[in-house]
N, C-alpha and C positions, 0 to 999 in steps of 0.2 A: 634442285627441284625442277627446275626448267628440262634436265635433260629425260626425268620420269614423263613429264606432260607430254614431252615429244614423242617418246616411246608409245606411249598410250595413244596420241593418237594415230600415228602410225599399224597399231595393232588392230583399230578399230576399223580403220581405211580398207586395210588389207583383209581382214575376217571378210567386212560385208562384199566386197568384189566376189564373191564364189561361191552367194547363200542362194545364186539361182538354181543349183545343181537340186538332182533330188535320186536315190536311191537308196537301199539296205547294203550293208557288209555284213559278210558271213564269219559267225563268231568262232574262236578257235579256243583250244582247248587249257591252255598256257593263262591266267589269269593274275595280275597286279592287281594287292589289293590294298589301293588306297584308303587314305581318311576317309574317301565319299565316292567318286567315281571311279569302280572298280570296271577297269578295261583286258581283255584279252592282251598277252604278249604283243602279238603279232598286229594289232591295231594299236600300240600308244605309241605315238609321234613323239617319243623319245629317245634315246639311247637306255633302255633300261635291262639289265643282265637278271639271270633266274639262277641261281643253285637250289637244285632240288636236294629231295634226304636221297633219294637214288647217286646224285653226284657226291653225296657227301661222305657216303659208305662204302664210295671208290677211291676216295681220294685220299692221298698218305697224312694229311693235315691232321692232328688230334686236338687241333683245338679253333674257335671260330676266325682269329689274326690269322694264325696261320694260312687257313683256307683263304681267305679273301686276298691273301697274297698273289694268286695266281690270278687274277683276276683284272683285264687292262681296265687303267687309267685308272687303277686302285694303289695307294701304296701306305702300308703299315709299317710303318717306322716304330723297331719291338727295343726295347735295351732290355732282352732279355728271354728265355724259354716260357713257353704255357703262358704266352699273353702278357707277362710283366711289364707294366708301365707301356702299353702300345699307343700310340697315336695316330689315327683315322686321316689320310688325306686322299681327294679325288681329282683331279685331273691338274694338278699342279697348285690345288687351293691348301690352305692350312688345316691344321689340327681344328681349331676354332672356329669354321666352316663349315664343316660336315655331319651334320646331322646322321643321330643313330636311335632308331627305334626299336620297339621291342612288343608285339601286335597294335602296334599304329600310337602306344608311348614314346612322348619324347623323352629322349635319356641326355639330353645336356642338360650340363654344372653348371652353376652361375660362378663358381670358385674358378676355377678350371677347366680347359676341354679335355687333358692331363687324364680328365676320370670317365670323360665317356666312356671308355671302352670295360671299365671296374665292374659291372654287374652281368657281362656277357655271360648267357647260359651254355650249357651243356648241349654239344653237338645231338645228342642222342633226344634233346629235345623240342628240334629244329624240322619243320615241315620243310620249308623254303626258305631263303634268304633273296630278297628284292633290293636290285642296288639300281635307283636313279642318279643318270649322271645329269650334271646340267645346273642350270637351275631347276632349283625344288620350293623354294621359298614361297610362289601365288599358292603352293598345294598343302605347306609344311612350315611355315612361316619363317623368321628368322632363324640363323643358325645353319640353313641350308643352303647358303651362300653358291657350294659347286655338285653341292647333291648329297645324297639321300641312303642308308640303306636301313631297310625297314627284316626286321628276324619274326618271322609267322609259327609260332609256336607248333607242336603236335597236335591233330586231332586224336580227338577221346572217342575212338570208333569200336571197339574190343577191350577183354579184357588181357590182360598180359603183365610178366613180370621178366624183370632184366637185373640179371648182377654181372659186374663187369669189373675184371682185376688188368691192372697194368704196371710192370717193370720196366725201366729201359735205364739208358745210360747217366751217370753224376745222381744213383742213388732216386732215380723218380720212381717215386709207387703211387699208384692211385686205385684208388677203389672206388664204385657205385654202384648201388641200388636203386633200380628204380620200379615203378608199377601203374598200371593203366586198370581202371576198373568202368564200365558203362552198365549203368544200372537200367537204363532203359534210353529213349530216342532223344530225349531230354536232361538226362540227366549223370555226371560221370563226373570219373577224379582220377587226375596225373599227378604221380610226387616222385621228384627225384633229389637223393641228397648224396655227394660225393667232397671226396676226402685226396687231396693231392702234397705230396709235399716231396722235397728234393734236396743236398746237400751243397747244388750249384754246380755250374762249369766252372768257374774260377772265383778268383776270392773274391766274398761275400756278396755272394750271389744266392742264396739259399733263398729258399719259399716252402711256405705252407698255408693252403688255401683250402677255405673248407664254403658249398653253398650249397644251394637247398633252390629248391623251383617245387610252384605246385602250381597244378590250371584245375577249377572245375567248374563243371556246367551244373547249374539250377534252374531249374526249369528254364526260362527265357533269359538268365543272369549267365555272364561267364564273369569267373574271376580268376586273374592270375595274382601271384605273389612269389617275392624269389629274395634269398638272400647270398651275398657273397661277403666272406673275410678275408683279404689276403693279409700275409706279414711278410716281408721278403729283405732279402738285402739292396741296398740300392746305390752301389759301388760306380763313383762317377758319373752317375743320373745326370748331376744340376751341377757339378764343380770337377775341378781338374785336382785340387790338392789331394798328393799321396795321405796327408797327415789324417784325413778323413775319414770316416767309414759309415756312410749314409747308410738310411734304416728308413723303413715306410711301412705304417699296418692302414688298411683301406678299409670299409667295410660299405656297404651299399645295400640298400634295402628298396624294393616295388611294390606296390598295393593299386590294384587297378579295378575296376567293378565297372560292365558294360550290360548295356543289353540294347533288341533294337525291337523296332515297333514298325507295324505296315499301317498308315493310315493312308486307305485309297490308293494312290497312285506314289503316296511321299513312303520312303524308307529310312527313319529315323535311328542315329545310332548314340546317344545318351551316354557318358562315360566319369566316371570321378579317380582320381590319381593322385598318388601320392611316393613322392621319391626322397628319398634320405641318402647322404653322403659324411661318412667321416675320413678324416685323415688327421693323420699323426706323422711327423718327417722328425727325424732326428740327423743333424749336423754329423754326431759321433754316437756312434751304436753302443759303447759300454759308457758313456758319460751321459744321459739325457738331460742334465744341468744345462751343460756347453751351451747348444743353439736345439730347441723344438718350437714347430710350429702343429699348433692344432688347430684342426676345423671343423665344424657343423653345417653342413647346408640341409635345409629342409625345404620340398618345392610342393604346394598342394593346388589341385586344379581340378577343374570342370568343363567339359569339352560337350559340344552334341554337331553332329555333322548328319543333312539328310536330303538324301537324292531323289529327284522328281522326275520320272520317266513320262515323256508327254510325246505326243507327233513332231516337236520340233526337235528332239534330239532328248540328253540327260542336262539338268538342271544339279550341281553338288551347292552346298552353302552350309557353314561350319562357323560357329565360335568356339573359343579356345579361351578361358580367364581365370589366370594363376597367381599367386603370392607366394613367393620365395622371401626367404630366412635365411640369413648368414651368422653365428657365432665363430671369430676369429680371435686369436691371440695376437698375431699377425696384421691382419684385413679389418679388423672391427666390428661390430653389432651394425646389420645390413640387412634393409629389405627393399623388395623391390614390388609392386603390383603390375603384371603383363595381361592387356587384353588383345586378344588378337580375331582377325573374324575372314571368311572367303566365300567369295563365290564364283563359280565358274559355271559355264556353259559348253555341251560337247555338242554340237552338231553333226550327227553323221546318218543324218535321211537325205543328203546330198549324193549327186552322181559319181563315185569314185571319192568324191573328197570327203574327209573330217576336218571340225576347225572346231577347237578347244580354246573358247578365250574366258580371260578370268584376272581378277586381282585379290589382294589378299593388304590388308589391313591390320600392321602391326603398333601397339599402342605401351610405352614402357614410360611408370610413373617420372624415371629420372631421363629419359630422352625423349624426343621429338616426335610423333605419331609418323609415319613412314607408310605409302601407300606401295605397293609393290606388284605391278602389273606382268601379263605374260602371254603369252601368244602360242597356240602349238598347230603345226595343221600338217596334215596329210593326203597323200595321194594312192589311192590303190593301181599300183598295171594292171596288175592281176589279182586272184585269189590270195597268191603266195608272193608274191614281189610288191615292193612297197617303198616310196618317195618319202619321206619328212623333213621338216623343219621344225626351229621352235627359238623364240626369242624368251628374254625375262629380264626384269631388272629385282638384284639381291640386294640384303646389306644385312650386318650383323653389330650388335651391340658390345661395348667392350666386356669384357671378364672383369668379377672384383679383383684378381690375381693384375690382370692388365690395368686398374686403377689405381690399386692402393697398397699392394705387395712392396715391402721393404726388406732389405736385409744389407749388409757392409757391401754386398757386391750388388745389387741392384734397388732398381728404384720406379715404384712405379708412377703413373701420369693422370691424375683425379681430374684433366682438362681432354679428357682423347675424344674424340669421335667416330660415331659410328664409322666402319668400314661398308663399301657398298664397289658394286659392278652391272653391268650389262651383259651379258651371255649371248650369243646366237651357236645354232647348229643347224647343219643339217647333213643329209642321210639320205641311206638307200639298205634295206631290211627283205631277206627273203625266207621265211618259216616253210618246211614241211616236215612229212615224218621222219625223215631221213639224213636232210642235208639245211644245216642255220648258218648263214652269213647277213653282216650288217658290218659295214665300215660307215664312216658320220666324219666328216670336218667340224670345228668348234671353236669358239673365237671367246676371250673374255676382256672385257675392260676396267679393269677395278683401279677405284681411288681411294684415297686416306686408310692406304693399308696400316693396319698398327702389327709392330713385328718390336723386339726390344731388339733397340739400337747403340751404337757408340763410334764415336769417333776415333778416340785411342785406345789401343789394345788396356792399355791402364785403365781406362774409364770404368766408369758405371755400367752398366747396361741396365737401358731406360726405354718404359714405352712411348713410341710416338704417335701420330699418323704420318710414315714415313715416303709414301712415295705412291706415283700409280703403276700399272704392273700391265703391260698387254700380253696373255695369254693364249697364245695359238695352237693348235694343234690335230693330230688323227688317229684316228681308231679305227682300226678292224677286229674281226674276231669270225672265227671258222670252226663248225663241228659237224662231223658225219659219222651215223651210222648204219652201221650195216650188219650181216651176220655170215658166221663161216663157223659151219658144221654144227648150226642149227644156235648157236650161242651170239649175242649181241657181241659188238666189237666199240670202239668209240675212239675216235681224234679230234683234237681240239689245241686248236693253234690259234693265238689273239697277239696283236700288237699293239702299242701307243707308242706316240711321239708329241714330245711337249716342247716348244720353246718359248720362254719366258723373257722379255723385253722389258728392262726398268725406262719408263721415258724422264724420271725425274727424282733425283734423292740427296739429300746430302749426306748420308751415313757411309759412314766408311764401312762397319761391320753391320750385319744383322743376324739373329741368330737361328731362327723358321723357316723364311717367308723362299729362301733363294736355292736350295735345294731341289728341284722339282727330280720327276725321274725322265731324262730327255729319252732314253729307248728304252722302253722294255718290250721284252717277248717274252714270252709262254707259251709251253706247248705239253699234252700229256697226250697217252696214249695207255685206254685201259682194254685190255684181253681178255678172255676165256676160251680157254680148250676143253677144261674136261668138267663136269656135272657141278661140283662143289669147291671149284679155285678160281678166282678172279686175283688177276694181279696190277698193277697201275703203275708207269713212271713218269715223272714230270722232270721239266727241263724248265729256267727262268736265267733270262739275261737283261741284268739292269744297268745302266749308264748313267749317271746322274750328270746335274747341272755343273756341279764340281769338278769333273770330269774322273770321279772313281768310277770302275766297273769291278763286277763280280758274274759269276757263273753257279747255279745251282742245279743239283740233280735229289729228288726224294724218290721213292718206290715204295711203294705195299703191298701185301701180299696176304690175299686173307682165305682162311679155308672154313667152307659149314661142314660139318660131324653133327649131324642129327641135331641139338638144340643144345649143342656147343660151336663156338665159330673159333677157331685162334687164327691171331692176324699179328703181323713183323714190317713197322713200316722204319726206313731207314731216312734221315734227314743230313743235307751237305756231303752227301757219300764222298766228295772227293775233296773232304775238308779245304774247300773254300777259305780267305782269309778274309771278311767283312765287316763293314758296319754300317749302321742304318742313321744312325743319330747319335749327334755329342761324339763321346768318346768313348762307348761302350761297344767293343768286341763280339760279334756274335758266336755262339758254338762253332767248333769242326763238327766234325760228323760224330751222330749219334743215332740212339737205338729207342725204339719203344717195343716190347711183348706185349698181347694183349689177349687175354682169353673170357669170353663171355658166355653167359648162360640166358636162354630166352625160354618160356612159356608161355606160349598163345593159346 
């Protein structure tokens, strides 16, 4: 506790040194749209990256892991194609860490982090994707340990209808249907439901996954809802024995209902939410005797977040209070009550500067109330060039999985404690219409990390709080475009570098926490020459903590035919030999056909 008091007040010393300034900043086009205070790109004092649906319809990615792969100081650790079993990590934090939302829903498991990533939608029903690095936690409460990404559904601006057929290689077909209808300025319905299924790259790896998404507007009500069910094979997932043939069906369900109210000056955003998780794991696929574990989590909540625009700047302030439900065969009958609440303040009628301070107050019936303050401030040069910083103190509560999870080979720890860190960054960000650069330094200090540990290769592997972790490192990232012979052109080259420092542990093994990715690069490069071809290749080189590297190349290649598009996008062309996590193998090179139909 001593070292949040000091942070805070340190945050507080340093805001009021620079509230003599006074001036307006000129708003830009690019917009983050937070829980509460929704900032301009180019004005939030943090590291935060944009994939638009323009980026998303260039890029060879067919599914949302995919995409985010290219993406520094992101790294999705998949055992497997179209998303199977992916794990979310950001600038060297864990799976259990990173927060993922879905129009400003949280989407962590109280089971697992294992399943954030189970309800991800359909690219074709993605406005934006907003990925905070950093701390996110004063903005997003726990769970956002090293950041954030938030998926901005479609708007319902027209009518239109989409069928979309895809082929590619190891037997993948997919099919979708989708449809947009706007009945007037208020009111409209999105539904998409798609059908995917596969025969695997290698043994028992097979999937078949079927969901459903709908958004619609009611007069001042939006409501989304979305379902996913995977079944897949899950070959070497969680264990090394040949004798096994793991098996997992997931299914995932969202119910959200919003609206928002202008009273005077206050912008009120009112929300009720409701998330469902099942899972079913089988030891051995043609025996479900052997070993099965099944689970239920059910999470229901009420959130209202609402921003006050006055002369002294924006005013954001949020509660969040939810009751989660655990039915386990495994884990046990488990509930939890979370209150959480924020407030933040943005100063930016200052001379050149903003200064964003804020805490956020998280409250869990079986842990400790935890106050979690934050600091962000900035400097404009210019219009276009731009200074940040931003400090925060995180922490994340254990998982039932990290409590109480047993099995002959592991064992989980009912005594862990929260995990927590300290973050700083800062930066230098320059937006125009043409040419985006922003490199940022980043520093993290986290203690009582929980990671499952052992001593002897024999051992159990059991959760601790194993050790603290100093987390150093830099990011850049570079895009320009420009036009040749009247057609947009676009490059886009980004790096990270992570190095990870244990100051204290006694585990011999761990099996998360020590993998980071120490290089990566990425780079693509998307074309056009002639009216109806756009083609894209990307390049990624990753070096891990481990010292494994690999090299990746994708391309796409998509053509419009009047209100047909077909598109050929190729992955690992130079079949690669890799792996991301565990012991699972990722494809060589493979193929997707895709042929779509639209009417607007």
């Amino acid at each position: 506790m001593n070292n949040k008091f000091k942070l805070l007040a340190v945050l507080i010393t340093f805001s009021t040194s620079v509230f003599s300034q006074k001036d307006t900043v000129k708003l830009k086009e690019v917009v983050v749209k937070s829980n509460r205070i929704s900032l301009p790109i180019s004005e939030n004092s943090r590291t935060v990256t944009i994939i638009t649906a323009k980026d998303i319809a260039a890029n060879p990615a067919n599914n949302v892991t995919d995409l985010l792969q290219n993406v520094a100081g992101v790294d999705i650790r998949r055992r497997g194609v179209e998303g199977m079993q992916s794990d979310l990590y950001i600038r060297g934090g864990n799976f259990e860490q990173t927060l993922l939302l879905i129009d400003g829903v949280k989407m962590d498991d109280p089971q697992t982090g294992h399943h954030t990533m189970n309800a991800i939608i359909d690219l074709d029903n993605i406005e934006t994707i907003e990925i905070v690095k950093g701390p996110a936690a004063r903005v997003y409460g726990q769970n956002a340990m090293v950041g954030a990404i938030n998926i901005v559904t479609k708007k319902i601006n027209k009518d239109a209808l989409k069928v979309k057929v895809g082929y590619g290689s190891y037997e993948n077909q997919k099919i979708s249907i989708g449809f947009q209808e706007k009945f007037n300025d208020n009111n409209g319905v999105l539904a998409q439901i798609t059908k995917q299924k596969s025969d695997g790259y290698r043994s028992n790896s097979d999937f078949d996954n079927l969901s459903a998404f709908i958004k619609a507007n009611i007069s001042n009500y939006n409501l989304i809802a979305s379902f996913s069910n995977r079944e897949f094979g899950a070959e070497n997932f969680y264990t090394s024995n040949p004798a096994f043939t793991e098996y997992e069906e997931t299914q995932t369900s969202l119910l959200a209902l919003a609206t928002t109210y202008n009273v005077g000056s206050f912008k009120i955003k009112p929300r009720v939410y409701w998330r469902r998780n099942q899972d079913m794991f089988l030891l051995k696929r043609d025996d479900p005797s052997f070993y099965r574990n099944f689970h239920i989590s059910n999470k229901a909540g009420f959130e209202t977040n609402a921003v006050l625009n006055s002369s002294l700047g924006k005013t954001g302030i949020g509660v969040d209070v939810s009751k989660t439900y655990l039915s386990s065969n495994n884990l046990g009958d488990r509930d939890r009550f979370t209150f959480n609440s924020f407030l933040e303040h943005r100063f930016d009628n200052l001379e050149k500067f903003d200064v964003t301070l804020g805490v956020a107050i998280s409250s869990y019936s079986d842990f400790d109330t935890q106050f979690l303050p934050g600091l962000d401030i900035g400097y404009d040069i210019s219009d276009n060039l731009k200074i940040f910083g931003n400090i925060g103190y995180t922490y994340r509560v254990p998982t039932y999985t990290d409590l109480y999870y047993s099995d002959p080979g592991n064992e989980g720890n009912p005594e862990l404690e929260p995990e927590s860190a300290v973050s700083e960054e800062i930066g230098v960000k320059y937006y125009s219409d043409r040419f985006n650069f922003t490199v940022a330094l980043f520093n993290r200090d986290s203690e009582n990390l929980i990671d499952w540990t052992k001593q002897n290769a024999s051992d159990k592997w059991k959760t601790q709080n194993f050790s603290s972790v100093s987390t150093k490192g830099f990011e850049t990232s570079f895009a320009y475009n420009f036009k040749l012979k009247d057609f947009k052109q676009n490059i886009e080259l980004n790096y990270n570098f992570i190095d990870d420092v244990i100051n204290d542990t006694e585990a011999s093994f761990t099996r998360y926490s020590l993998n980071s990715m120490k290089h990566q690069l990425n780079s693509s490069i998307t074309t056009q020459f002639f009216k109806n071809l756009k083609q894209t290749i990307s390049y990624r080189f990753v070096e891990r903590t481990s010292g494994n590297t690999y090299n990746l190349v994708d391309a796409k290649i998509a053509a419009q035919i009047n209100k047909f598009e077909l598109s050929f996008s190729a992955n690992n062309i130079f079949n690669t030999d890799y792996v991301e996590v565990g012991l699972v193998p990722m494809p060589k090179g493979n193929v997707m056909f895709g042929l779509s139909y639209k009417v607007y």
